[in-house]
KEDOPA-541573 format. One record per residue (C-alpha): x, y, z; residue in one letter. Coordinates in steps of 0.02 Angstrom, whole numbers, plus 50000, padded with zeros to 5 digits. Example, Ala and Ser with C-alpha at 12.3 -4.5 7.8 and 13.67 -1.06 7.14 Angstrom:
// residues 2
506154977550390a
506844994750357s
// end
This chain:
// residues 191
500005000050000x
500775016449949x
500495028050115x
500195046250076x
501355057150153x
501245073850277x
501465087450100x
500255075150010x
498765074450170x
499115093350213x
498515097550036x
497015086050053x
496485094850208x
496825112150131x
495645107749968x
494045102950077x
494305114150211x
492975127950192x
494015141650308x
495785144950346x
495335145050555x
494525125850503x
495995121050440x
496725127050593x
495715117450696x
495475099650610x
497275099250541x
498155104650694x
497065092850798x
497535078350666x
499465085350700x
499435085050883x
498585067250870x
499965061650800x
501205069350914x
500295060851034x
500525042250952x
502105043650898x
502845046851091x
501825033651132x
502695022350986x
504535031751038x
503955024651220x
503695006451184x
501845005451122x
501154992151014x
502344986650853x
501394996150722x
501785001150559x
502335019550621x
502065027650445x
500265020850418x
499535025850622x
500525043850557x
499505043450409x
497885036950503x
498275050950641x
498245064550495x
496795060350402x
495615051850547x
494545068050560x
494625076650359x
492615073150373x
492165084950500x
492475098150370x
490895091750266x
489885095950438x
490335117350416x
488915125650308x
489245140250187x
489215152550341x
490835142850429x
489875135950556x
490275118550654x
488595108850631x
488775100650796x
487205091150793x
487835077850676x
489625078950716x
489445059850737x
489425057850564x
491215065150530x
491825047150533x
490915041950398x
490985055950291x
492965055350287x
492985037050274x
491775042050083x
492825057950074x
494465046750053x
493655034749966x
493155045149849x
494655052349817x
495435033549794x
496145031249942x
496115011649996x
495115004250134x
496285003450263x
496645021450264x
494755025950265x
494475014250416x
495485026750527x
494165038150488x
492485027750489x
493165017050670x
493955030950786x
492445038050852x
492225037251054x
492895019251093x
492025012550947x
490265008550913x
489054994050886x
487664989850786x
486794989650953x
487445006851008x
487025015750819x
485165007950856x
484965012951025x
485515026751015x
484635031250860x
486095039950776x
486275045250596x
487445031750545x
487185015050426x
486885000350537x
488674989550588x
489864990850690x
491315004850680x
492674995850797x
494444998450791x
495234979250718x
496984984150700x
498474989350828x
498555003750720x
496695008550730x
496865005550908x
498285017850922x
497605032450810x
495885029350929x
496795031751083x
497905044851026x
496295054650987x
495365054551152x
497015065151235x
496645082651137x
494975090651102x
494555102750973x
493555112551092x
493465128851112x
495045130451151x
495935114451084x
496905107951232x
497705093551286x
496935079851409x
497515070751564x
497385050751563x
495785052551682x
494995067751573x
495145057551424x
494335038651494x
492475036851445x
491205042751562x
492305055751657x
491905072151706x
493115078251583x
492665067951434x
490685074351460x
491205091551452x
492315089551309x
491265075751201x
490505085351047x
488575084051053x
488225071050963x
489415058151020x
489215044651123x
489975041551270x
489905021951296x
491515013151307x
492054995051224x
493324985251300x
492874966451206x
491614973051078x
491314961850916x
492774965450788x
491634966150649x
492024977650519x
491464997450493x
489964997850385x
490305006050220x
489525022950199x
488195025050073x
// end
């Protein structure tokens, strides 16, 4: 698989960005995410392939910039769709699977069939788990900074599901349940 590199993902993010202060935001986020997995590689994490969880760190969020509207305003009320919209996003732009995945599976902890029904959220029925060490990583990476208002970094207990600190940094629309042995099954393919 022929991973993208930072010049080659910065320029993606710059041609669907709809603002310069998005950009900002979703492509420094996707930057510090990566920070954030790489010290954890640097520190002994999982063996992962280093340059795909870089390239899974940089692109796992492109889709929240199909969620601004023509005034440059964050539609927060779906924001649980940005997975899905920069897993098609990539797609579209013939990107393969596995890269798309970091996009469709790093929402929350992951979520079920069960939780998209229950919950009754605007997402195609399956599962959107994390399967690989590098899914995993980019995942985990992702719940220590917030794009917020400001962006900031988290501490280890802000970050774990259910915390004060996660429920006042969660964007509406996410869930907040938590999967430690959920079904690998794969991410449902957006429509």
């Amino acid at each position: 698989m022929n991973i993208p590199g930072e010049d080659e993902i910065r320029a993606l993010h710059e041609r669907h960005a709809p603002s310069a202060e998005a950009l900002e935001l979703v492509h420094g986020h996707c930057v510090t995410v990566w920070r954030i997995a790489r010290q954890l590689i640097d520190r002994g994490g999982p063996a992962v392939d280093a340059d795909l969880v870089r390239a899974g760190c940089l692109l796992h969020d492109i889709g929240v910039y199909r969620l601004y509207d023509r005034a440059g305003r964050l539609d927060h009320s779906t924001y649980v769709r940005h997975g899905i919209l920069g897993h098609r996003l990539l797609a579209d732009a013939g990107y393969p699977e596995r890269l798309c995945r970091f996009c469709s599976c790093h929402t929350g902890v992951g979520l079920t069939r069960a939780d998209i029904a229950r919950q009754r959220l605007p997402l195609p029925p399956g599962d959107c788990l994390a399967r690989t060490a590098e899914e995993r990583l980019v995942m985990y990476a992702d719940k220590f900074h917030t794009k917020a208002d400001p962006a900031r970094l988290l501490s280890y207990e802000e970050s774990r599901p259910g915390s004060a600190g996660s429920a006042r940094t969660r964007r509406p629309g996410s869930p907040p349940s938590a999967r430690s042995s959920a079904s690998r099954a794969p991410c449902p393919r957006p429509g």
